[in-house]
C-alpha positions as CSV (number, residue, x, y, z in Angstrom):
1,X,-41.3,37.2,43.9
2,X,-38.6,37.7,46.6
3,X,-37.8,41.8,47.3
4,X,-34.9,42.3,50.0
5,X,-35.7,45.6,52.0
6,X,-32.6,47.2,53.6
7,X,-34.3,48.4,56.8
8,X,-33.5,50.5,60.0
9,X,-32.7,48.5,62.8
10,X,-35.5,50.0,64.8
11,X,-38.3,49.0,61.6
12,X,-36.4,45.7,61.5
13,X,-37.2,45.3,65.1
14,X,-40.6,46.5,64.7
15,X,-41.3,43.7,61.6
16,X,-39.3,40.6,63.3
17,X,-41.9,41.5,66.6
18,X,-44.9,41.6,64.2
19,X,-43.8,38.4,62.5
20,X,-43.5,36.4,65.8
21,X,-46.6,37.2,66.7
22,X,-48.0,35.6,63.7
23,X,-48.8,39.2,61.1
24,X,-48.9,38.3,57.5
25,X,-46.4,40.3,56.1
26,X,-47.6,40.0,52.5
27,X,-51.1,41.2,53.5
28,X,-49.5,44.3,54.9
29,X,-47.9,45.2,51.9
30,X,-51.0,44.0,49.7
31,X,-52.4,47.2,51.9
32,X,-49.8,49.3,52.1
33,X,-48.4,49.4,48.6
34,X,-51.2,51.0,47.0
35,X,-52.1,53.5,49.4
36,X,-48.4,54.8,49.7
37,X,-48.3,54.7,45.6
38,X,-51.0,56.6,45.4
39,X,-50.1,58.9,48.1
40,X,-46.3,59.3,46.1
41,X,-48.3,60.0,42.5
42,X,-50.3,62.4,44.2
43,X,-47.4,64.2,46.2
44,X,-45.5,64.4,42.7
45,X,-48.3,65.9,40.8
46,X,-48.6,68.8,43.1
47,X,-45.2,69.3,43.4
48,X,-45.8,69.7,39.5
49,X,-48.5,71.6,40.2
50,X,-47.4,74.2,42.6
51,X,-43.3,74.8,41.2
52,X,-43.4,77.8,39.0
53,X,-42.3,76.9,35.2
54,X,-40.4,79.7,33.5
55,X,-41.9,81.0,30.0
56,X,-39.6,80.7,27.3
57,X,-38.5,84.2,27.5
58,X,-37.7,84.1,30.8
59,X,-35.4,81.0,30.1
60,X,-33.8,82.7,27.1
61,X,-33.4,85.8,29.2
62,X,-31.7,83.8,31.7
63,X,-29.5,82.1,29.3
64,X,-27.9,85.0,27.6
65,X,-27.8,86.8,30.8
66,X,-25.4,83.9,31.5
67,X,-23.6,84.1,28.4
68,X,-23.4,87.6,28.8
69,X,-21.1,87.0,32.0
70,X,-18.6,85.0,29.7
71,X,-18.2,88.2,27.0
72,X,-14.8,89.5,28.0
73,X,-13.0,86.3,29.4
74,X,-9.8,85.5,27.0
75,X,-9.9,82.5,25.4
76,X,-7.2,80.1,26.5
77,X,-5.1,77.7,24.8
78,X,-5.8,74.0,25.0
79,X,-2.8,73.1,26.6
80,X,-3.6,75.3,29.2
81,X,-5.5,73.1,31.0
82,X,-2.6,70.1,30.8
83,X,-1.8,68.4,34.0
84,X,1.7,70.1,33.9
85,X,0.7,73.4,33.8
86,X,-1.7,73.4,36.0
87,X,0.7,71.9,38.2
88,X,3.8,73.3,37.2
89,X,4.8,75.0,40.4
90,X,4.5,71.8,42.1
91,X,6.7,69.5,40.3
């Protein structure tokens, strides 16, 4: 399987050197791979872990406080929103 890596040009640099001096590429990543999917899972899950997850009733709370903000607001006619009257000074 070919994978094309879009690279910095300093890690470019770094791989071409490693390359000429004769560092199995695929070997690298045979190691590396692994060890940074692991590390990723493991970073995720305590992100999951440690973000706090609002209870329902704090999430419905939240919700109709927002709703709550739109009580009052006059509804507007569709053609409000038309390109000519939202532009109609301009034109």
């Amino acid at each position: 399987m070919d994978v094309v890596l879009q690279l910095k040009p300093e890690i470019a640099a770094r791989v071409e050197a490693a390359r000429a001096q004769g560092v199995d590429m695929n070997a690298v990543l045979e190691q590396a791979l692994p060890v940074t999917l692991e590390r990723s899972q493991f970073l995720r899950r305590e992100a999951e872990r440690l973000t706090p997850r609002p209870t329902h009733k704090q999430l419905h709370d939240a919700l109709t406080a927002i709703a709550e903000l739109g009580k009052g607001i006059l509804a507007l006619p569709p053609d409000a929103f038309d390109r000519e009257k939202l532009y109609e000074d301009r034109l």
